[in-house]
Every structure is written in C-alpha cells, then in structure tokens.
C-alpha positions in Angstrom: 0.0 0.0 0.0 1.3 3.8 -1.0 0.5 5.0 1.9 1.7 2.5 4.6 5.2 3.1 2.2 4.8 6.8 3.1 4.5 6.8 6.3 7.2 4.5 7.0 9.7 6.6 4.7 8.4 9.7 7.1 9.1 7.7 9.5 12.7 6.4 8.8 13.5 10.6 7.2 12.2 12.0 10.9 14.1 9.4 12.7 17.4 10.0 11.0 16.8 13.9 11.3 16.2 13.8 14.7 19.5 11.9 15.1 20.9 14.6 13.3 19.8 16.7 15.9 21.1 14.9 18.7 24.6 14.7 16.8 24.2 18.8 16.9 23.4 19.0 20.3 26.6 16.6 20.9 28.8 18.9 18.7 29.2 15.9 16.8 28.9 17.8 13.5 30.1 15.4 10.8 27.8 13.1 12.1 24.5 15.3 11.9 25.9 16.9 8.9 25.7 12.9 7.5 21.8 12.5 9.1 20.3 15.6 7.2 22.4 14.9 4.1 20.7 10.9 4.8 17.3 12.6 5.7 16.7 15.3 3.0 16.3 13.0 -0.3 14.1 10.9 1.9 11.9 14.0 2.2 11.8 14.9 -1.3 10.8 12.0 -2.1 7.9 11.6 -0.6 7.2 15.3 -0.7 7.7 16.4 2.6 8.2 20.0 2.4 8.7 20.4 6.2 11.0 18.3 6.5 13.5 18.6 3.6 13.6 22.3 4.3 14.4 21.8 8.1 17.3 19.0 6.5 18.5 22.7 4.8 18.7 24.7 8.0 20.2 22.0 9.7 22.8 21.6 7.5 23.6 25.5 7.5 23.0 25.6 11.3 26.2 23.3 11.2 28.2 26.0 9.4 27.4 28.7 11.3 27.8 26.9 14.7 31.2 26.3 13.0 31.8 29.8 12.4 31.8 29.1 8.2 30.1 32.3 7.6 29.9 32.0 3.5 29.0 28.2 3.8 26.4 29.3 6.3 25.4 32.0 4.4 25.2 29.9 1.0 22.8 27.2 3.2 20.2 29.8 4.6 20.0 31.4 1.3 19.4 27.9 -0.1 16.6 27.4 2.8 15.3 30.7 1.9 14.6 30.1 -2.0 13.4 27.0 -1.0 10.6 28.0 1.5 9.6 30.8 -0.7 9.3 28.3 -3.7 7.0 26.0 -1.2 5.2 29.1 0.4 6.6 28.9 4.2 6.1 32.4 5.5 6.9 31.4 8.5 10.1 29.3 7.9 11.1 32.1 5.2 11.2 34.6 8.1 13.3 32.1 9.7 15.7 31.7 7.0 16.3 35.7 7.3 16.5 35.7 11.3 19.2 32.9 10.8 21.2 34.6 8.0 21.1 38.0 9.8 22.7 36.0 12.3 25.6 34.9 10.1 25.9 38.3 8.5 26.6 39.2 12.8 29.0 36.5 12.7 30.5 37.8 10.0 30.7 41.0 11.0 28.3 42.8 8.8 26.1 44.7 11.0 24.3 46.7 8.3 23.2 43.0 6.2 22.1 41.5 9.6 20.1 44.5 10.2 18.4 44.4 6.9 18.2 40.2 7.7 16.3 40.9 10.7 13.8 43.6 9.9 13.0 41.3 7.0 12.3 38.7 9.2 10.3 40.7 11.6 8.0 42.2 8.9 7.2 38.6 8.0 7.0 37.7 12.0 4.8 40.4 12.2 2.4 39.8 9.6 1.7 36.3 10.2 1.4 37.0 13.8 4.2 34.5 15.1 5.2 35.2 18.6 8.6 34.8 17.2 8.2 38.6 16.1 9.8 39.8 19.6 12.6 37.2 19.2 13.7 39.3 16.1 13.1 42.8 17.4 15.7 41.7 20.1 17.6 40.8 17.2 17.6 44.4 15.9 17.5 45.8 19.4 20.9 44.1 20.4 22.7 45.3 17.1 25.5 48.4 17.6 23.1 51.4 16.7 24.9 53.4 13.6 26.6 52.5 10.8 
C-alpha cells in the first residue's frame, strides 16, 4: 500500500533527522551533517516540504555553529529560495533571522540588520510570537553605521 510506504519513509526521514539533531546537540557535526544529508532525499521524495527544508537549516545551522560564515550563508539562502518556492512564510522569516545571524557572525552589521527587519516584517504579519525574538535581534545590534 502507497500509503503504509509513506509513512514508514516519514518515518525512517524523521528518525534519521532527529538523530541529526542529537549529533548537533553533541557537537558531533560530521555526524548530523551525514543525518540531514541521509534525511533530506528521503523527504523529497515523498514530498515532505517540512522536512526537507528543516534538513536545509540543519545543515547550515552546522556551518554557522562552525563559524563558516559564507558556507552558512550559502545554506540559509538555499533554505530561503526553497521555503519561498513552497510558500513557508513562517520558515522564510526564519531563513532571514538565521542569515542576519551569520551576517553578525560575519561582522556585517548593516546585512544583519536588513536580515532581521525582514524577518520581523514577516513575524509580524503572520502573527508568530517569534516577532519579539527578532526585534531583540535588531534591538541588540551596535546602533549606527
């Protein structure tokens, strides 16, 4: 049954993310790098929107938690054209809180800030409680230029 095949590829594509996650938490990051890489064709397969775009912040969540600002950069601008292809407002403003955070991490104050008052619009409009999250994004940037 098609279904019963479905369900058990979601199945095995959220079990090997979620031991992604773990390996992340672990700072075990060739090994979660390896789970999303494992998860994400999973996903497309059985087009799972969710969770092939969560496999492409994972994956750049590595990079910046490694400091690898243009890899990380390169990752959430993937996740970005990806959630705005599959119509994720939410994870779209997501994609933009996470690369102003790179641009931080890189030292680009001015692209964060335009990063986060992207992602607070977008916050804002869809009424995600997350909208206070990137205001104290903004809020804790050096003020000038």
């Amino acid at each position: 049954d098609i279904a019963v095949e479905q369900d058990a590829a979601r199945l095995r594509a959220d079990s090997v993310q979620a031991l992604g996650d773990v390996h992340v938490r672990l700072a075990e990051y060739q090994e979660a790098r390896a789970r999303y890489e494992a998860a994400q064709p999973i996903y497309r397969a059985i087009g799972a929107r969710l969770g092939e775009a969560n496999c492409h912040f994972g994956l750049a969540d590595i990079d910046r938690r490694e400091e690898s600002w243009a890899a990380a950069a390169a990752g959430y601008e993937r996740a970005l054209a990806y959630c705005r292809s599959a119509g994720m407002p939410f994870n779209i403003a997501l994609a933009l809180q996470r690369l102003g955070y790179t641009a931080r991490g890189a030292g680009d104050i001015d692209q964060a800030r335009r990063y986060f008052e992207e992602a607070l619009a977008i916050f804002r409009r869809i009424g995600s409680p997350l909208a206070s999250s990137a205001q104290n994004d903004l809020d804790a940037l050096p003020s000038g230029r």
